[in-house]
C-alpha positions as protocol buffer text, in pm:
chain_id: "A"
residue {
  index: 1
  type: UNK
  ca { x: 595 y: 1601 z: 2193 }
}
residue {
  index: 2
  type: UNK
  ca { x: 699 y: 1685 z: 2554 }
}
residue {
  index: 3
  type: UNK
  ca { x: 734 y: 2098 z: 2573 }
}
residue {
  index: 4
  type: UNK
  ca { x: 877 y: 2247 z: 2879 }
}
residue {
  index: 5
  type: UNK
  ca { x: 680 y: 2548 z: 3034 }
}
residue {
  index: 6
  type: UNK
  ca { x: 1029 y: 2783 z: 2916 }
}
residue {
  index: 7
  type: UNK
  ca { x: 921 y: 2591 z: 2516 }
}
residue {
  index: 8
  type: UNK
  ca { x: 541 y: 2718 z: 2587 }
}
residue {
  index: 9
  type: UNK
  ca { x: 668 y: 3058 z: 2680 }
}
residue {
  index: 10
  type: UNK
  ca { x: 934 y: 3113 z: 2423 }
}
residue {
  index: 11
  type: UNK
  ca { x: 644 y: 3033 z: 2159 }
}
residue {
  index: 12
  type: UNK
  ca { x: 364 y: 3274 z: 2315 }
}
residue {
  index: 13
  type: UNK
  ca { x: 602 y: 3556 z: 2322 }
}
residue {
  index: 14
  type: UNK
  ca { x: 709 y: 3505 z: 1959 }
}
residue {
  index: 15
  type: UNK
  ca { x: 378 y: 3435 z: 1845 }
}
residue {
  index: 16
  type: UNK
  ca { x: 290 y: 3768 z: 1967 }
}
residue {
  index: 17
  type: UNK
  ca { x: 567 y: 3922 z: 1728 }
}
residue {
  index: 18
  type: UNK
  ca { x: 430 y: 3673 z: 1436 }
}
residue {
  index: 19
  type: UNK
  ca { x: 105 y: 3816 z: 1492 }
}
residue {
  index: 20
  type: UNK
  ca { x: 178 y: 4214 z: 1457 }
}
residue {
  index: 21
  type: UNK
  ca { x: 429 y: 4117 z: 1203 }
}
residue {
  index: 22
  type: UNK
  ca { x: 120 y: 3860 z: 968 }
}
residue {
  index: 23
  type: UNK
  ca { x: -100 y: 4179 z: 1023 }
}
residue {
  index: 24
  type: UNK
  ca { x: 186 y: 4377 z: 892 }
}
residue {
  index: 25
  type: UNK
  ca { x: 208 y: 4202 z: 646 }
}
residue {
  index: 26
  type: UNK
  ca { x: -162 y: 4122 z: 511 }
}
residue {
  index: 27
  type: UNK
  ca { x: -278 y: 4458 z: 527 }
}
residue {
  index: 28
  type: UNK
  ca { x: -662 y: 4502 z: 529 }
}
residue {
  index: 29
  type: UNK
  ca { x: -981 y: 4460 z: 774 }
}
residue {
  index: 30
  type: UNK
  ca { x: -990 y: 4213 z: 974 }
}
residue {
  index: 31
  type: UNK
  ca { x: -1313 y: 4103 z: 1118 }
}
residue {
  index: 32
  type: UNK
  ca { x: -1198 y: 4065 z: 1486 }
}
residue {
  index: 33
  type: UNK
  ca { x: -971 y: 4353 z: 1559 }
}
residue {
  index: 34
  type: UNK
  ca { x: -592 y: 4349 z: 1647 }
}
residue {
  index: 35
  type: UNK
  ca { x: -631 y: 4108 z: 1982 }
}
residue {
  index: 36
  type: UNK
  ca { x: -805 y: 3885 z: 1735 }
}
residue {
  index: 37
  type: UNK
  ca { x: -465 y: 3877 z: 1446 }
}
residue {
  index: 38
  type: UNK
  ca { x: -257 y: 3846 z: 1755 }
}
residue {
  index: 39
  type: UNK
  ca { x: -412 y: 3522 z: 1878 }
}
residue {
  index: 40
  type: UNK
  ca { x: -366 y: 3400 z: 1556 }
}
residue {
  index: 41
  type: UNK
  ca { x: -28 y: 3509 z: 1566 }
}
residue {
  index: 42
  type: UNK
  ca { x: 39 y: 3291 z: 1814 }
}
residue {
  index: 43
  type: UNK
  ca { x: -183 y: 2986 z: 1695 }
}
residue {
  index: 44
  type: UNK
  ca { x: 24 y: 3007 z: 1412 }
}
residue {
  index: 45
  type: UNK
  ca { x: 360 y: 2978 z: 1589 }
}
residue {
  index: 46
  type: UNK
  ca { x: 184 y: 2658 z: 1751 }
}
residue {
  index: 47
  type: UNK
  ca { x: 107 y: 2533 z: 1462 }
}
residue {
  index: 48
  type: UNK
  ca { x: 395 y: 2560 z: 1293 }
}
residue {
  index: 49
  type: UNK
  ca { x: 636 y: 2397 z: 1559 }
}
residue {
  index: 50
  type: UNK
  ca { x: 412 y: 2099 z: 1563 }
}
residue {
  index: 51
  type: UNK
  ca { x: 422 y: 2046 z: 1198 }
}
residue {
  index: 52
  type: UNK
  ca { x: 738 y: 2152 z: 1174 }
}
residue {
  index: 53
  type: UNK
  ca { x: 798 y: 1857 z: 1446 }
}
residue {
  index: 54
  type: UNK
  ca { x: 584 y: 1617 z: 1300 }
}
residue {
  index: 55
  type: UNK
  ca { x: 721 y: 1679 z: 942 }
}
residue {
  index: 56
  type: UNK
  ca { x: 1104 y: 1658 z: 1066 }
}
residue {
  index: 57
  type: UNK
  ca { x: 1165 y: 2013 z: 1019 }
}
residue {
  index: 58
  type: UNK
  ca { x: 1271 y: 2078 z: 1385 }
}
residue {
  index: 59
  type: UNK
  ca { x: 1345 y: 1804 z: 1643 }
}
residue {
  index: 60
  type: UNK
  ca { x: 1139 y: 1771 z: 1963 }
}
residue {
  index: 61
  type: UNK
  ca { x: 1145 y: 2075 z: 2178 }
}
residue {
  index: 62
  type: UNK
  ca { x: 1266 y: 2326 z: 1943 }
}
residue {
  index: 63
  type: UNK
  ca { x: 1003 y: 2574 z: 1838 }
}
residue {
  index: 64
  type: UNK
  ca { x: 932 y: 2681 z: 1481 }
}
residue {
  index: 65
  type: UNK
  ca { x: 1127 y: 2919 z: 1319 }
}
residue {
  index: 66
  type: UNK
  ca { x: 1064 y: 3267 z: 1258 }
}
residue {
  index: 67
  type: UNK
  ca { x: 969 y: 3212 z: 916 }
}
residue {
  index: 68
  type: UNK
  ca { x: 764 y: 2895 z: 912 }
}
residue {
  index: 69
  type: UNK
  ca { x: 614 y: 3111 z: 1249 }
}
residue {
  index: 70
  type: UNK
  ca { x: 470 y: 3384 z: 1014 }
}
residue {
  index: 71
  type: UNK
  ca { x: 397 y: 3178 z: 722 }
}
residue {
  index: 72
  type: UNK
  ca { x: 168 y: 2971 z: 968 }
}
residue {
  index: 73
  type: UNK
  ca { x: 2 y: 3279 z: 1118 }
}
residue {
  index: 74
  type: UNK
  ca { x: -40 y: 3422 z: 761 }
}
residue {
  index: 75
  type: UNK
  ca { x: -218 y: 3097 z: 682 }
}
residue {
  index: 76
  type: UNK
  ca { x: -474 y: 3120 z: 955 }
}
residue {
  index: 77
  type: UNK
  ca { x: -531 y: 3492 z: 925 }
}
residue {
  index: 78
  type: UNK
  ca { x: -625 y: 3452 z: 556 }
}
residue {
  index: 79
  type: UNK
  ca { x: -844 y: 3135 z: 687 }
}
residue {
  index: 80
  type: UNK
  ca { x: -998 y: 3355 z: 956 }
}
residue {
  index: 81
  type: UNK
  ca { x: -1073 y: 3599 z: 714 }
}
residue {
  index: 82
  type: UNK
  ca { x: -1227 y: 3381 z: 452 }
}
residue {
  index: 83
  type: UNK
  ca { x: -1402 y: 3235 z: 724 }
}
residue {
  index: 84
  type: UNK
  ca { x: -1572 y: 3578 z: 876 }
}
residue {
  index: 85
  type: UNK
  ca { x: -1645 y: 3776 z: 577 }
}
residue {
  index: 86
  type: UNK
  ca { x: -1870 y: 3499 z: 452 }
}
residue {
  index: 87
  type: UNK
  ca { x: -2074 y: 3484 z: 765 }
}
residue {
  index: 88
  type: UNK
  ca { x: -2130 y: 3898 z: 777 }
}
């Protein structure tokens, strides 16, 4: 999967949106903060464009969509926070 540096921009900057929207969306405490949900914001647009790629969903570089985007961060903020509340 060969992304351009424009690709690895585009999905920063809309995993920053995915992030604030996921939060949004999951309401509750989260262990690490805001900074923390919007990381995973954007690990979750990562995610999803390379399963999306590797699945067939979107051919090689085009970035996930906006809803596979927040279903992906949704998925690793509920992770992260199954993940943290057992430790504390």
């Amino acid at each position: 999967m060969d992304f351009s540096s424009h690709s690895i921009l585009w999905i920063l900057i809309i995993g920053l949106v995915i992030g604030a929207i996921a939060k949004l969306l999951m309401p509750g405490k989260d262990p690490g903060g805001c900074i923390v949900t919007i990381l995973l914001g954007i690990a979750g647009a990562l995610v999803a464009t390379y399963l999306g790629q590797a699945v067939g969903w979107y051919r090689p570089g085009q970035t996930a969509g906006f809803i596979g985007a927040v279903v992906g961060a949704m998925l690793l903020l509920l992770l992260y926070r199954l993940i943290f509340r057992r430790r504390m």
